[in-house]
Backbone as CSV, one residue per row, in Angstrom:
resi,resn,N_x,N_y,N_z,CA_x,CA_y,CA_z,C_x,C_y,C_z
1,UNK,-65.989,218.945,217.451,-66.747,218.039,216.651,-65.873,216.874,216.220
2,UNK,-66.456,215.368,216.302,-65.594,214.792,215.548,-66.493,213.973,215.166
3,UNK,-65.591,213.188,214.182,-66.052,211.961,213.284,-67.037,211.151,213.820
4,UNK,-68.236,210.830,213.372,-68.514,209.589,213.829,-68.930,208.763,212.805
5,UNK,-68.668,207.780,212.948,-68.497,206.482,211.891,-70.016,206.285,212.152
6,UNK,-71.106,205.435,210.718,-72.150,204.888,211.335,-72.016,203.591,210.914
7,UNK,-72.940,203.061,212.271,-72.696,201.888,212.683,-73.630,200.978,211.593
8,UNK,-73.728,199.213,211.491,-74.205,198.829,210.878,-75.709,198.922,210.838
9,UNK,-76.376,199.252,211.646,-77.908,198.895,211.767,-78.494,200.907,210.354
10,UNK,-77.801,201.582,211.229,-77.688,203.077,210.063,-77.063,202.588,208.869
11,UNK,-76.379,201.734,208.520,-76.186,201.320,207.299,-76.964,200.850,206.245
12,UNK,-77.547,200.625,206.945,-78.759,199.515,206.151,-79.875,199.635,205.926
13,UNK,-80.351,200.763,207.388,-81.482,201.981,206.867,-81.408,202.943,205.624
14,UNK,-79.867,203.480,205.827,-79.620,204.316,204.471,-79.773,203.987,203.181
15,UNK,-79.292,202.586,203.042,-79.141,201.398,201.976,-80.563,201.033,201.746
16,UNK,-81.684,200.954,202.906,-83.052,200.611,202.218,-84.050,201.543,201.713
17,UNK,-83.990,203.024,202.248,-84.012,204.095,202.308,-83.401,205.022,200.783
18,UNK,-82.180,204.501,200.295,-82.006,204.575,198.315,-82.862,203.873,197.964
19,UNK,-82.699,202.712,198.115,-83.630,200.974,197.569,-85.093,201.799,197.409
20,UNK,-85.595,202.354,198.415,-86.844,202.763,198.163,-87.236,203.886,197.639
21,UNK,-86.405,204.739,197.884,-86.150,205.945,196.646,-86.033,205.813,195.544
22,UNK,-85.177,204.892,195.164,-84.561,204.434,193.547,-85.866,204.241,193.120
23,UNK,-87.086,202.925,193.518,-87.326,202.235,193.464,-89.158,203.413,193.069
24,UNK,-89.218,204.218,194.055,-90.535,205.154,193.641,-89.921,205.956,192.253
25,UNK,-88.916,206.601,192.241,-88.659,207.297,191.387,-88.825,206.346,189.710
26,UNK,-88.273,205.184,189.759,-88.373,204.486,188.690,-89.666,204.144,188.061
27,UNK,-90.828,203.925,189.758,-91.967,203.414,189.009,-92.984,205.146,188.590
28,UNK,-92.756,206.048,189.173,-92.959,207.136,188.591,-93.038,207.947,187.321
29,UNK,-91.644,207.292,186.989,-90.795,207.417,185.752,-92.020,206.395,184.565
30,UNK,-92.089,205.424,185.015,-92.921,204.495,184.426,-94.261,204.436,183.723
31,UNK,-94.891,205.573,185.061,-96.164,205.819,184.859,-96.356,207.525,184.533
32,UNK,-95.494,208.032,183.934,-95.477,209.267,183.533,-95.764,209.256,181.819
33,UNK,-96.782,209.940,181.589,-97.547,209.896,180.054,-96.106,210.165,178.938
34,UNK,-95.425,211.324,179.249,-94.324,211.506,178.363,-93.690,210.466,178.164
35,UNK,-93.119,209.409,179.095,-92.851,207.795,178.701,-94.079,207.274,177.654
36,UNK,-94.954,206.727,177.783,-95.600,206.114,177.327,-95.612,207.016,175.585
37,UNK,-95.690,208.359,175.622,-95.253,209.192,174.288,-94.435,209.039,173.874
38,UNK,-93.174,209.154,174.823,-92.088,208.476,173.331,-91.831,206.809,172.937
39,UNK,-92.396,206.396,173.971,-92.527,204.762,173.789,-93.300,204.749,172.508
40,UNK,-94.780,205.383,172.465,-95.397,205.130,170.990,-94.676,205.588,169.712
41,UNK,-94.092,206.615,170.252,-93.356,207.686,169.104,-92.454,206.618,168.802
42,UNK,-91.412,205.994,169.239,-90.538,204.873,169.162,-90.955,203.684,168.171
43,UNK,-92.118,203.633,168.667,-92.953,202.163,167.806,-93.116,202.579,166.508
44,UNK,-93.743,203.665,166.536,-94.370,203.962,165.513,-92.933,204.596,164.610
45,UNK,-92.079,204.964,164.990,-90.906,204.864,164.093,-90.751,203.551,163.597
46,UNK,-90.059,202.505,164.765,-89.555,201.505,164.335,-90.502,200.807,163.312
47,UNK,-91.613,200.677,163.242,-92.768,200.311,162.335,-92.189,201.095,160.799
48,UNK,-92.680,202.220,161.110,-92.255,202.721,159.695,-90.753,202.185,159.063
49,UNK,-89.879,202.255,160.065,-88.274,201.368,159.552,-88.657,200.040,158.916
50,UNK,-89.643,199.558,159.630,-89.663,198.294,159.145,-90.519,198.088,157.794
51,UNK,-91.111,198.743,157.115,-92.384,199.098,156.127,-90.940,199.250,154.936
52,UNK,-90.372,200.712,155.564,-89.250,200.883,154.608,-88.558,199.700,153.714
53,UNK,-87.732,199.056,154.830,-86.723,197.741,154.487,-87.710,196.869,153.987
54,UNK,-88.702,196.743,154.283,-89.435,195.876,153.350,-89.545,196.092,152.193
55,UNK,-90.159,197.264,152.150,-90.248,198.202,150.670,-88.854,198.253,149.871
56,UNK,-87.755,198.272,150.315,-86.391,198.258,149.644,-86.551,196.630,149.345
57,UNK,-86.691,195.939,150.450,-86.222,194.556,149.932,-87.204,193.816,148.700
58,UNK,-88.207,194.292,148.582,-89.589,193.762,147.383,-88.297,194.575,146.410
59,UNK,-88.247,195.656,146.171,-87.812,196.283,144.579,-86.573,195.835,144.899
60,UNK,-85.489,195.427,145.726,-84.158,194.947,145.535,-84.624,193.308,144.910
61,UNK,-85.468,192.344,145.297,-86.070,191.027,144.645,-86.449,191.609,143.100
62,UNK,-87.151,192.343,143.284,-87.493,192.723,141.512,-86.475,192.763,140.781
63,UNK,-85.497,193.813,141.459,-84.409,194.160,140.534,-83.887,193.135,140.245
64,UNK,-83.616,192.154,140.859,-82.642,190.974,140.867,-83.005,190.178,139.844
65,UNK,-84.978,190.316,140.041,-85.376,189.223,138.728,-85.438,189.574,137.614
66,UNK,-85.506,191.020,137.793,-85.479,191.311,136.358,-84.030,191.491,135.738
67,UNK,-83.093,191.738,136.433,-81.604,191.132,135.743,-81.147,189.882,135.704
68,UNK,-81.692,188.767,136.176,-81.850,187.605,136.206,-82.719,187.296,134.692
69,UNK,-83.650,187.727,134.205,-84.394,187.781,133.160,-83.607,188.129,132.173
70,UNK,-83.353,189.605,132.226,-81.951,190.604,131.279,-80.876,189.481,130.867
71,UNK,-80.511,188.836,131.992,-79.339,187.998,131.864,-79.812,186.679,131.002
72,UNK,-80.889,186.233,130.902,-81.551,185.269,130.431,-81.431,185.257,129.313
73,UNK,-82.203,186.568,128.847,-82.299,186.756,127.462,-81.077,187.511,126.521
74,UNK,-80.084,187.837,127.474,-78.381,187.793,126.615,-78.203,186.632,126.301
75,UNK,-78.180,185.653,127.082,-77.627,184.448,127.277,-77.985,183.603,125.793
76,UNK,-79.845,183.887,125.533,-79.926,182.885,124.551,-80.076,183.899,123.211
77,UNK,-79.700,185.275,123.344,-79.130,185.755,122.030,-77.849,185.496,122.062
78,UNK,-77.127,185.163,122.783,-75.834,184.838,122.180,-75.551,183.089,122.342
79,UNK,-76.852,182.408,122.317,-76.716,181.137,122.047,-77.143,181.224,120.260
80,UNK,-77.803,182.014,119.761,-78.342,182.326,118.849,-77.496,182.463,117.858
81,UNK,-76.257,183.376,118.591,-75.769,184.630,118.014,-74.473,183.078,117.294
82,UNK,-74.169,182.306,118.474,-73.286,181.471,118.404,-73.733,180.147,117.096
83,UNK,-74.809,179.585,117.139,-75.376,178.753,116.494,-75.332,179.035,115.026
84,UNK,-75.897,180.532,114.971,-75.716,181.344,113.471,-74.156,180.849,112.615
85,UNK,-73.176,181.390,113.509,-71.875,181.501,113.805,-71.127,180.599,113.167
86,UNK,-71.825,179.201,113.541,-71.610,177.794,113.368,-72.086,177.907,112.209
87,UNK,-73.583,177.834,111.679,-74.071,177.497,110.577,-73.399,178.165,109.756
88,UNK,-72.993,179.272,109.692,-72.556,180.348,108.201,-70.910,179.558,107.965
89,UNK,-70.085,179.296,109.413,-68.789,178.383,108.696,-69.229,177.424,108.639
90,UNK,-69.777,175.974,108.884,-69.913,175.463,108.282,-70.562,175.116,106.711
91,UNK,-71.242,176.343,106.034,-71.811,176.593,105.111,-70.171,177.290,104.420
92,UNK,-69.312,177.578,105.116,-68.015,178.178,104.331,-67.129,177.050,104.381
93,UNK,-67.280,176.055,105.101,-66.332,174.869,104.938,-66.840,174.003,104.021
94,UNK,-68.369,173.961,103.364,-68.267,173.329,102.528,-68.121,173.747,101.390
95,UNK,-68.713,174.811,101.232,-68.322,175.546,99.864,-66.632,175.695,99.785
96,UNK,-66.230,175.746,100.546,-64.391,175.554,100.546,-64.247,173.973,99.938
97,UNK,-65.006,173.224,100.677,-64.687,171.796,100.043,-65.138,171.894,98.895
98,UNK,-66.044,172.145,98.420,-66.674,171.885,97.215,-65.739,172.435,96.476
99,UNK,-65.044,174.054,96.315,-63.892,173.860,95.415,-62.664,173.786,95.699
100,UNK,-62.177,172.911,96.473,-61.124,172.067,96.546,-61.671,171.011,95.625
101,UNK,-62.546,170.283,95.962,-62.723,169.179,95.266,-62.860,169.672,93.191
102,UNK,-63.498,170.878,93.404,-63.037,171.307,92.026,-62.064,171.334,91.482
103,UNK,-61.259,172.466,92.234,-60.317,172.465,91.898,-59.527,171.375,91.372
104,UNK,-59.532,170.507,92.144,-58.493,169.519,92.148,-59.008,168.565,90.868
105,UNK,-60.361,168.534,90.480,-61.162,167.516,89.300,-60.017,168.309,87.975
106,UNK,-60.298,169.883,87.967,-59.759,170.660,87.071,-58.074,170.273,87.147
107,UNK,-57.304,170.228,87.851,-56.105,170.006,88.008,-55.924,168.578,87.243
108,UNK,-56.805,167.539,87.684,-56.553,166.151,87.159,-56.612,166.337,85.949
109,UNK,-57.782,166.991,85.190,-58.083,167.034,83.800,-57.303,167.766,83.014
110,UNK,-56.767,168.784,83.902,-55.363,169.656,82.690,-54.230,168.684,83.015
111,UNK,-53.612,167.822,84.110,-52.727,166.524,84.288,-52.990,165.809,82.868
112,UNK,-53.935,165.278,82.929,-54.891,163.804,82.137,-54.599,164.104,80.636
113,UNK,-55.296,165.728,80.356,-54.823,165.984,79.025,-53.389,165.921,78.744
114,UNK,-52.339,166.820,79.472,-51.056,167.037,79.209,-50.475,165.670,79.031
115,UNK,-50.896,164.183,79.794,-50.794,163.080,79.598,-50.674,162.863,78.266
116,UNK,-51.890,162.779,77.806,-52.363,162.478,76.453,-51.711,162.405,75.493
117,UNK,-51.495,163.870,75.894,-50.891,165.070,74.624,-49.335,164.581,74.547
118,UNK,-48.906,164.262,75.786,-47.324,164.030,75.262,-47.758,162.183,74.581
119,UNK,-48.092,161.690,75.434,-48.494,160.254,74.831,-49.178,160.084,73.190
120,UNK,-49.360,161.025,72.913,-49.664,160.985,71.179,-48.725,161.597,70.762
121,UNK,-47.956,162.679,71.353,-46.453,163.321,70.719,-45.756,161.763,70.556
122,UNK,-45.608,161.455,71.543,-44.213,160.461,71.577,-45.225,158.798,70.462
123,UNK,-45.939,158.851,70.003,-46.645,157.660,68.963,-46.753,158.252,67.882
124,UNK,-46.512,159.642,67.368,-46.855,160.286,66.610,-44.594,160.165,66.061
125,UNK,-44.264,160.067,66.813,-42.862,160.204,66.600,-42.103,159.129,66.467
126,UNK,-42.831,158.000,67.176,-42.560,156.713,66.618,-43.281,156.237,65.434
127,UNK,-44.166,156.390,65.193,-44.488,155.903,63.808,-44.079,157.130,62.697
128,UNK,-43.782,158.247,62.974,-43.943,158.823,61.699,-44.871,159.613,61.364
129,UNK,-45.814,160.022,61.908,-47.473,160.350,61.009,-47.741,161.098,62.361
């Protein structure tokens, strides 16, 4: 027995001969109901995936607005909180001024007297009386 090589024309029969094998088997494959079953089964997953992520993405938007809101309403209690803040020192800076400025009327007037008082000592010592 020996080898025999095949020649080109058997080459190409063999070669059209897969081609057409491949080629029934695939469209077979195609038209077989269990395809078309998991093809729906497939859809009808990917559908539901997609229902899901929707459904996450609506309550992930909610969430967002409603901490967007949350955040809102920190924001203008502590514009509130700040304004207060302001009003009560400035209500302590003036009452601070107000007795400084006391103070200081009282300071002049115990000055003003002690003035006086030596200024009638020292006329009281020049005249005598």
């Amino acid at each position: 027995m020996s080898f025999r090589t095949p020649d080109l024309h058997e080459r190409q029969q063999a070669a059209a001969t897969a081609r057409k094998s491949a080629l029934e088997k695939f469209k077979a494959a195609a038209n077989d109901p269990s395809v078309a079953e998991k093809q729906a089964a497939r859809a009808a997953i990917h559908q539901a995936r997609q229902e899901r992520m929707a459904e996450r993405e609506k309550q992930r938007l909610a969430r967002e607005a409603e901490l967007a809101a949350q955040a809102a309403r920190e924001a203008e209690l502590a514009e509130q909180a700040r304004l207060e803040a302001e009003r009560i020192a400035a209500i302590a800076a003036a009452e601070e001024a107000e007795r400084e400025l006391q103070l200081a009327a009282e300071q002049k007037a115990a000055r003003d007297a002690r003035y006086a008082a030596r200024k009638a000592a020292k006329k009281v010592r020049r005249r005598g009386y």
